[in-house]
C-alpha positions as CSV (number, residue, x, y, z in Angstrom):
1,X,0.0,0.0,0.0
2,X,1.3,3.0,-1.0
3,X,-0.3,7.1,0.3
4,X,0.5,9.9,-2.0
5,X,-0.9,13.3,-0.6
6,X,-5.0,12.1,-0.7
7,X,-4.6,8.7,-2.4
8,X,-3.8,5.8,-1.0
9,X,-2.2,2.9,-4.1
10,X,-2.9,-1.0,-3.5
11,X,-0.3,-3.1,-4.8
12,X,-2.5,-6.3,-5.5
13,X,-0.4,-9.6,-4.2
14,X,-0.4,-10.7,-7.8
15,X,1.5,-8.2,-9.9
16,X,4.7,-8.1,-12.9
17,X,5.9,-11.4,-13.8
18,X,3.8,-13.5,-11.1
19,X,0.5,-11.7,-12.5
20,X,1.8,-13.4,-16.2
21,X,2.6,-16.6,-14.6
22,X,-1.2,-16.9,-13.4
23,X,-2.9,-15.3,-16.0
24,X,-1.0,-16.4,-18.9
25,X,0.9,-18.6,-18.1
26,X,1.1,-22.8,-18.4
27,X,-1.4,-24.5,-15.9
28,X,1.4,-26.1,-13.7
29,X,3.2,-23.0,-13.1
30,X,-0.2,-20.8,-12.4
31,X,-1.4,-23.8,-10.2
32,X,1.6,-23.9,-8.2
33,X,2.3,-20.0,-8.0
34,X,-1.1,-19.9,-6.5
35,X,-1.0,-22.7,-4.1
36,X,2.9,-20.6,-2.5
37,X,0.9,-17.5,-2.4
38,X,-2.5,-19.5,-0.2
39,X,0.3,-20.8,1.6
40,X,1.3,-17.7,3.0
41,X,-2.1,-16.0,3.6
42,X,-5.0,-16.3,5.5
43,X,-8.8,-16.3,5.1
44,X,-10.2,-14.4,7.8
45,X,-13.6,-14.8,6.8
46,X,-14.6,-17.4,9.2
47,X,-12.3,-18.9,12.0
48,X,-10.4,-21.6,11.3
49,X,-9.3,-24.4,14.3
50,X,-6.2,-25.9,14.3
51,X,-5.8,-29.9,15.5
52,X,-4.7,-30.5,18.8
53,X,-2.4,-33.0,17.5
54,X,0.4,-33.3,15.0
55,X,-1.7,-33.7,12.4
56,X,-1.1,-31.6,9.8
57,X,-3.2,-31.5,6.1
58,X,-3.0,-29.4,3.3
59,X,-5.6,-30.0,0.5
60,X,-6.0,-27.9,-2.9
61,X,-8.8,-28.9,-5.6
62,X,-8.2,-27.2,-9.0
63,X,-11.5,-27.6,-11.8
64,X,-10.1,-29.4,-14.6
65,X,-8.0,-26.9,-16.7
66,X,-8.7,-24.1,-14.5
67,X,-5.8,-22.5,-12.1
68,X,-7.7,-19.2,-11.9
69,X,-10.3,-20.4,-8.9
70,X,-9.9,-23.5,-6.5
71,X,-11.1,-25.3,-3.3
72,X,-8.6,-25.4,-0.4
73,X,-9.1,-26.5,3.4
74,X,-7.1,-24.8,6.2
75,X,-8.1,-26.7,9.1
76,X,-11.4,-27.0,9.6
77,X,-12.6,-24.6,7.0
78,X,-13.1,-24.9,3.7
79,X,-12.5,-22.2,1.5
80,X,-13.1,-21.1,-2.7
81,X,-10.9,-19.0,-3.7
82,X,-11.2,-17.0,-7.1
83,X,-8.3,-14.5,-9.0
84,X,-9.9,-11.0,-9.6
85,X,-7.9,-8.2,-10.4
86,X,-4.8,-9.6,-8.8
87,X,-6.0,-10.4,-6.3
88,X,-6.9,-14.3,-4.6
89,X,-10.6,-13.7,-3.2
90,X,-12.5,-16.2,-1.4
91,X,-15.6,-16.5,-2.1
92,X,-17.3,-18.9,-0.2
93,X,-16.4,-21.0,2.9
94,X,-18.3,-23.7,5.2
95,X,-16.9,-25.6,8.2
96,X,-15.5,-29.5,7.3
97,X,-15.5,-31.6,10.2
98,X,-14.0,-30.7,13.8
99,X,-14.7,-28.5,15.9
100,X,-18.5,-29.9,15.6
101,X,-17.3,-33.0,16.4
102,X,-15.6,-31.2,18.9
103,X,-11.8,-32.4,18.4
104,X,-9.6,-33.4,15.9
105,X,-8.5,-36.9,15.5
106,X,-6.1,-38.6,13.3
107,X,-8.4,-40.3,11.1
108,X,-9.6,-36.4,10.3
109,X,-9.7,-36.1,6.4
110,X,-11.0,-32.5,5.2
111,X,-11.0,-34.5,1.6
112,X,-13.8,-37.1,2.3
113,X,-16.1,-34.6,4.5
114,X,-15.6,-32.1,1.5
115,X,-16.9,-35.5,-0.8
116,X,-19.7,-35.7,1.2
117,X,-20.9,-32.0,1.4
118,X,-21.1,-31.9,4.9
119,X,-19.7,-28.0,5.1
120,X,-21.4,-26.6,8.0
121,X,-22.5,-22.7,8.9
122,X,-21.5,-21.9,4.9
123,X,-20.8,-18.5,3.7
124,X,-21.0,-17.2,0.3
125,X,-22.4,-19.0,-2.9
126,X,-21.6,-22.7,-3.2
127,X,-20.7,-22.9,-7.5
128,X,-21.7,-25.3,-9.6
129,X,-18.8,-27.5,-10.6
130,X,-19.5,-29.4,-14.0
131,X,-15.9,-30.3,-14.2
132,X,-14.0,-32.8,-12.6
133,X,-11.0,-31.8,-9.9
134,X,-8.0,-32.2,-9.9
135,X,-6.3,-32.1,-6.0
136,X,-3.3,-32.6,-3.9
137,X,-4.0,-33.7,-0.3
138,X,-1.3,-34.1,2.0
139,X,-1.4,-35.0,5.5
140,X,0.7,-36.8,8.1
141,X,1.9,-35.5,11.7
142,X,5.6,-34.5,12.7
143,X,8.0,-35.3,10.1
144,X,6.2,-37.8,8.4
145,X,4.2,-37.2,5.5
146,X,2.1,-38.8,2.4
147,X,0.4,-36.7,-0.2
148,X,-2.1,-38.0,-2.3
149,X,-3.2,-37.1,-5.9
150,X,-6.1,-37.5,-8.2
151,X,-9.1,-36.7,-9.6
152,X,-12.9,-35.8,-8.4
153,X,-15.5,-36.7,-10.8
154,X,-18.6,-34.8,-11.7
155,X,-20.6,-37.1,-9.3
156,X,-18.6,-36.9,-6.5
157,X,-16.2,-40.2,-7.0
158,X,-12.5,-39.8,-6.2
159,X,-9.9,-41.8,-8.6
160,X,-6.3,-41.6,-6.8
161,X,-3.7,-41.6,-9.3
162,X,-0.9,-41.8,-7.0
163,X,1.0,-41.2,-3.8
164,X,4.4,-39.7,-2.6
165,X,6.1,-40.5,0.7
166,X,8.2,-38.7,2.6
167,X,11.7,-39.3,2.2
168,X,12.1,-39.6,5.7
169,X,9.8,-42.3,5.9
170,X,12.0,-44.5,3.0
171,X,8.0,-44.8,1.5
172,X,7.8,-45.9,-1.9
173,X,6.6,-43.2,-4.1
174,X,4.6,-43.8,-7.6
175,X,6.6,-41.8,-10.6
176,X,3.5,-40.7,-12.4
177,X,3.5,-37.6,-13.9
178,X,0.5,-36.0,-12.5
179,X,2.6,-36.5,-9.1
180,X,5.5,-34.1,-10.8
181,X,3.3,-31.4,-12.4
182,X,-0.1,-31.5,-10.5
183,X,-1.2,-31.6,-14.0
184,X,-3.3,-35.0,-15.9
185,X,-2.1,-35.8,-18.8
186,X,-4.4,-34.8,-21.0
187,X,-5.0,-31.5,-19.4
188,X,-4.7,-28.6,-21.6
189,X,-5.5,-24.5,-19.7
190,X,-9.1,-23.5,-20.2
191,X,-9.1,-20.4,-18.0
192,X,-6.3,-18.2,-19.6
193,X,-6.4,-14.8,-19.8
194,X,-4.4,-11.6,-20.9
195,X,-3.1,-10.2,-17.9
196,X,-4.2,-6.4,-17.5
197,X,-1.2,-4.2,-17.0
C-alpha cells in the first residue's frame, strides 16, 4: 500500500511477472504460483481451528484446466478462492468436520467430508462444478508425510492416481506424472487470460 498526498495505491499480491505466470501462463506454473501464495495468507472470513495434534493436512482442488479459482481446506474450514484483479478472493467457505465434532483426531480427512458436502455454517455461494477436480492432499503428523493425488468426478467419485512419501519415511513413491506437475495428462489451460497491465 502506498499514500501519496489524498490517495492511497494498492499493490494487489499478484503483480509483474507472477501476475503473467497466473494469468497467462502454463497450468502447472499458475497452479503452483497460486498454491505458495494461499500458503502464505490467510482467510479471515470465518475462524479456522487448528488440531490438537500433529496432524497436519493441506488440500487444494483445482477444476479441470482451470488454475484461476480453486477449493482449499485450512483446518477445519473450507474455502473457494477466485483470481480477480490480482487479487486471490475467497468467495465462499463452510466448516468440514472438527470443531463440531468437537476435536480433531487422526483419522480427520478435510478430503472425504468435502466429498460428502457436509460443510457446516456456509458462507457465500456454493458454485456449480460441472468439471471434474483435480487435487493434492497431504497429510501426516511431525516429520512424516504422504500426499495424495487424483481426480474428483462430476458425481462426487474420487480416482487416486498416485501417492508420494516422505523421504524420511523410505515410503515408496509412484513416478507418475501428475505427481511431478499437478497436472493429468491430457489437461490442456481452459481459463487463460491476458493479464491487465
Amino acid at each position: 500500500m502506498e499514500k501519496t498526498n489524498t490517495q492511497i495505491q494498492i499493490q494487489p499480491p499478484i503483480h509483474g511477472k507472477l501476475k503473467e505466470q497466473i494469468y497467462e501462463g502454463d497450468l502447472v506454473a499458475a497452479r503452483k504460483a497460486l498454491i505458495r501464495i494461499n500458503r502464505s495468507s490467510f482467510h479471515p472470513y470465518i475462524e479456522a481451528h487448528r488440531s490438537n495434534t500433529e496432524l497436519l493436512s493441506s488440500v487444494y482442488m483445482f477444476p479441470q484446466g482451470e488454475a484461476l479459482r480453486y477449493f482449499t481446506v485450512n483446518g477445519d474450514v473450507l474455502s473457494l478462492v477466485e483470481v480477480k484483479d490480482g487479487f486471490p478472493i475467497v468467495t465462499y467457505q463452510g466448516y468440514v468436520g472438527a470443531p463440531f465434532d468437537k476435536e480433531f483426531t487422526m483419522e480427520y480427512d478435510p478430503l472425504g467430508r468435502f466429498l460428502e458436502n457436509k460443510a457446516k455454517n456456509q458462507w457465500g455461494t456454493y458454485p456449480k462444478i460441472n468439471k471434474p477436480l483435480i487435487y493434492e492432499f497431504t497429510t501426516g503428523w511431525g516429520d512424516s508425510s504422504t500426499t495424495f493425488y487424483g481426480c474428483i468426478t462430476t458425481d462426487k467419485k474420487e480416482e487416486l492416481l498416485g501417492t508420494t512419501g516422505d523421504p524420511i519415511t523410505g515410503l515408496p513413491a509412484n513416478t507418475k506424472q501428475i505427481m511431478k506437475t499437478f497436472k493429468l495428462p491430457w489437461e490442456s489451460r481452459t481459463d487463460a487470460q491476458q493479464a491487465m497491465k
